[in-house]
N, C-alpha and C positions, 0 to 999 in steps of 0.2 A: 731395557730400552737405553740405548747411550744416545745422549745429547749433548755437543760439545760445545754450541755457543745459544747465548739467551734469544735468538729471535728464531730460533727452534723452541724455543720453550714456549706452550699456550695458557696463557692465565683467561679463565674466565670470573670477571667482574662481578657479584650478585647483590643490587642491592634497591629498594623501591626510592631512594633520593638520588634523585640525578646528578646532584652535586658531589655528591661522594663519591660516584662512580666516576664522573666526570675528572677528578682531582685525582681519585687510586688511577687509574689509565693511563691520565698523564703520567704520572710519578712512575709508574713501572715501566711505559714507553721510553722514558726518557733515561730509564736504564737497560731500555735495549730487547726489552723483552716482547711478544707478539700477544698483545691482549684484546681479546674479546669482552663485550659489555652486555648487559640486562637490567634491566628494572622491574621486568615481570618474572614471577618463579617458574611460570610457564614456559613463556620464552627461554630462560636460564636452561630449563630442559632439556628443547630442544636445540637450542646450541650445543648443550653437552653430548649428547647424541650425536651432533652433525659433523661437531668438530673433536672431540673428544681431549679437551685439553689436559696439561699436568696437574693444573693447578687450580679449583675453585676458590675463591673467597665470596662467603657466603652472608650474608645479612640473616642477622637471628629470627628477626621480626617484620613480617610484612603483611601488607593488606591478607592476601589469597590465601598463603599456603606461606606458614612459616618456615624458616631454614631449616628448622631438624624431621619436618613434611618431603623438605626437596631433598635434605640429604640421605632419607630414606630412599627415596625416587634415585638418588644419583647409583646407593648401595645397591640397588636391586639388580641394577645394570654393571656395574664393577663389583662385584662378591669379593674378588682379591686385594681389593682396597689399593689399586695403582694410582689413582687420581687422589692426587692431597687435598684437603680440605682444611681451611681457614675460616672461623666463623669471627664473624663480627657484628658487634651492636652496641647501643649507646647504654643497653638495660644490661649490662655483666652483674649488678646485682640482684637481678632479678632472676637470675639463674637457680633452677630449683634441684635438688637430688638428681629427680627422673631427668631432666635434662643433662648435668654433668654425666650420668648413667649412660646415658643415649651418646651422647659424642664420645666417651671411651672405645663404646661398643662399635660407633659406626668410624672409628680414628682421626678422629676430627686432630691434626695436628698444631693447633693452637686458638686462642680465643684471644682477639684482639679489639679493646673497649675502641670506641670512635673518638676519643677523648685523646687519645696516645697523641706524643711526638710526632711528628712524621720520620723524623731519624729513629725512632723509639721502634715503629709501623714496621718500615725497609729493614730493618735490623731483623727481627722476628721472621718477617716472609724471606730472605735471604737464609736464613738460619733453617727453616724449614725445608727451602728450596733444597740447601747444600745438604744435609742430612739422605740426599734420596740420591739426590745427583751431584756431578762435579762439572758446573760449569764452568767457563772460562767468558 
């Protein structure tokens, strides 16, 4: 897949606080990039489906169906692991074995606590971005 400039690039947003979705959207908008949002895991779904974007960031913890529920859901549908995944949540210490286990397996390409920088955030998801592709 070559992608040459960031509003070709789709980030889907996944997270049940709207404020964080709200804040990661802007923040990536305003770097140019084309982001899709959710609040629901369900919804998060079928956006992934519809729109098939580059990039998930995923909230670990939600009401329904936790992040590593969806991100089985997302694997089931990408077996070759094109779509990068970003998990995020406020509990990184609450991460257990089976969990670190489970995001190796399904290449969860970083873990980023909700506590970070926002220059700390951007740094990270750029860093993951550019590892796949070479935007401009």
């Amino acid at each position: 897949m070559n992608i040459k400039k960031k509003k070709e690039f789709k980030i889907l947003i996944v997270d049940d606080e709207e404020s964080i979705v709200n804040f990661l959207k802007a923040t990536m908008e305003d770097e140019g990039f084309n982001v899709l949002q959710s609040t629901s895991a369900g919804d998060a779904l079928e956006i992934c489906d519809k729109n098939h974007p580059h990039l998930v960031m995923l909230d670990l913890r939600m009401p329904s169906m936790d992040g590593i529920e969806v991100l089985k859901k997302i694997r089931e549908k990408d077996p070759e692991k094109n779509i990068l995944v970003i998990l995020i949540s406020a509990y990184g210490a609450e991460l257990g074995e089976s969990d670190r286990q489970v995001m190796d397996e399904m290449d969860v390409k970083d873990f980023i606590p909700k506590g970070v920088s926002l220059f700390e955030a951007k740094e990270r998801i750029f860093k993951v971005i550019q590892e796949k592709y070479k935007i401009s």
